[in-house]
C-alpha positions as CSV (number, residue, x, y, z in Angstrom):
1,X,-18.7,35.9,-96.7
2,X,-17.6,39.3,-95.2
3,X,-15.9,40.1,-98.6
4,X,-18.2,39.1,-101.1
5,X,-20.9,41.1,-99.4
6,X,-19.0,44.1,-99.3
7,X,-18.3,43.3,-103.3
8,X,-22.1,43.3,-104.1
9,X,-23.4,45.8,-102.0
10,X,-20.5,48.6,-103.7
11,X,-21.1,47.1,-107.1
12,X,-24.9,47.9,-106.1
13,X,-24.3,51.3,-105.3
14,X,-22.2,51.9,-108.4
15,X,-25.4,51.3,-110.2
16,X,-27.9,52.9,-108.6
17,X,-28.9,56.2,-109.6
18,X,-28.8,59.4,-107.4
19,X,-32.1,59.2,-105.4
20,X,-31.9,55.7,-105.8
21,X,-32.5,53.1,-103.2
22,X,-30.7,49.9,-102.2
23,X,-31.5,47.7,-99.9
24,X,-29.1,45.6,-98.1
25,X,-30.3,42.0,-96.7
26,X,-29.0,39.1,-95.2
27,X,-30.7,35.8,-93.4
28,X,-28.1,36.2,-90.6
29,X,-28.2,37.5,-87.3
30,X,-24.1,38.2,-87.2
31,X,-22.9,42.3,-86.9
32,X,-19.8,41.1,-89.0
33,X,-22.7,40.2,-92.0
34,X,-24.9,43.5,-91.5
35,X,-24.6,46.4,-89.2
36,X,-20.8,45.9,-90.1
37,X,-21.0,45.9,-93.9
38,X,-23.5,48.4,-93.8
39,X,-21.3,50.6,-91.8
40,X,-18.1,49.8,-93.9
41,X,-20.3,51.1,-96.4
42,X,-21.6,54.1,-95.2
43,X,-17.7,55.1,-94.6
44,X,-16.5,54.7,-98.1
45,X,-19.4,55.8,-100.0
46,X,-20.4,59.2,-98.4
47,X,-23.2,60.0,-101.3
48,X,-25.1,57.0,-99.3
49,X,-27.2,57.5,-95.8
50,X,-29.4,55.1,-94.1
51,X,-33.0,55.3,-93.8
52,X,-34.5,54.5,-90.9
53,X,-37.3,51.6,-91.5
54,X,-39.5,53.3,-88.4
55,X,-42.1,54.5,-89.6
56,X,-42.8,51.6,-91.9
57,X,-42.3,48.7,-89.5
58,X,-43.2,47.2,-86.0
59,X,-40.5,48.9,-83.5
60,X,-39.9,45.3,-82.0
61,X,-38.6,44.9,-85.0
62,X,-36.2,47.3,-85.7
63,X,-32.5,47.9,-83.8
64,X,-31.6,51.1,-82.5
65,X,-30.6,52.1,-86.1
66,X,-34.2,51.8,-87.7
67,X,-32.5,48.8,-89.2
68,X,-34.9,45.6,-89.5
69,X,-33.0,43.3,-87.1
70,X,-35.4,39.7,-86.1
71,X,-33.7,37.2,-84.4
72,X,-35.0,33.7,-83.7
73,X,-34.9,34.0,-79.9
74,X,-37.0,36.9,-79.3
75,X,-39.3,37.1,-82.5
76,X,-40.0,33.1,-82.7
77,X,-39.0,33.4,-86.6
78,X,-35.6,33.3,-88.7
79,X,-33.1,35.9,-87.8
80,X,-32.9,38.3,-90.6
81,X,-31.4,42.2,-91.7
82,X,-32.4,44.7,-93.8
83,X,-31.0,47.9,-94.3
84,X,-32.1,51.1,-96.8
85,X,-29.4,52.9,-98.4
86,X,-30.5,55.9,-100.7
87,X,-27.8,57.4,-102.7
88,X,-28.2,61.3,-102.3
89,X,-29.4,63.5,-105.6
């Protein structure tokens, strides 16, 4: 699924408009589906940053990113990732 994520989330930044925001989520708990794509990303796109989520959510949480990271082990709920991208003005 690797490719087809990086396929949506670029087509979503294409249409976002500067100061826009978009948020990048998967019900997975693999790098190779978030951190990675995210970072892939962030590489080729460098009118994006991330956001940290840190002030907004629960730091047990949130990785060492500010990216919302649960997994069903530690958190006793489904594994999940969120990132927020915001395209600069």
């Amino acid at each position: 699924m690797n490719d087809l994520q990086c396929r949506l989330l670029c087509k979503a930044g294409e249409l976002v408009k500067p100061g826009g925001i978009v948020v990048y989520s998967t019900c997975s708990i693999e790098n190779e589906e978030n951190y990675a794509i995210v970072e892939k990303f962030l590489n080729e796109n460098s009118n994006f940053k991330l956001e940290s989520a840190k002030d907004k959510f629960p730091p047990e949480i949130l990785d060492e990113r500010g990216c919302i990271q649960t997994l069903p082990h530690r958190h006793k709920m489904d594994g999940a990732f969120a990132a927020k991208l915001v395209k600069e003005e």
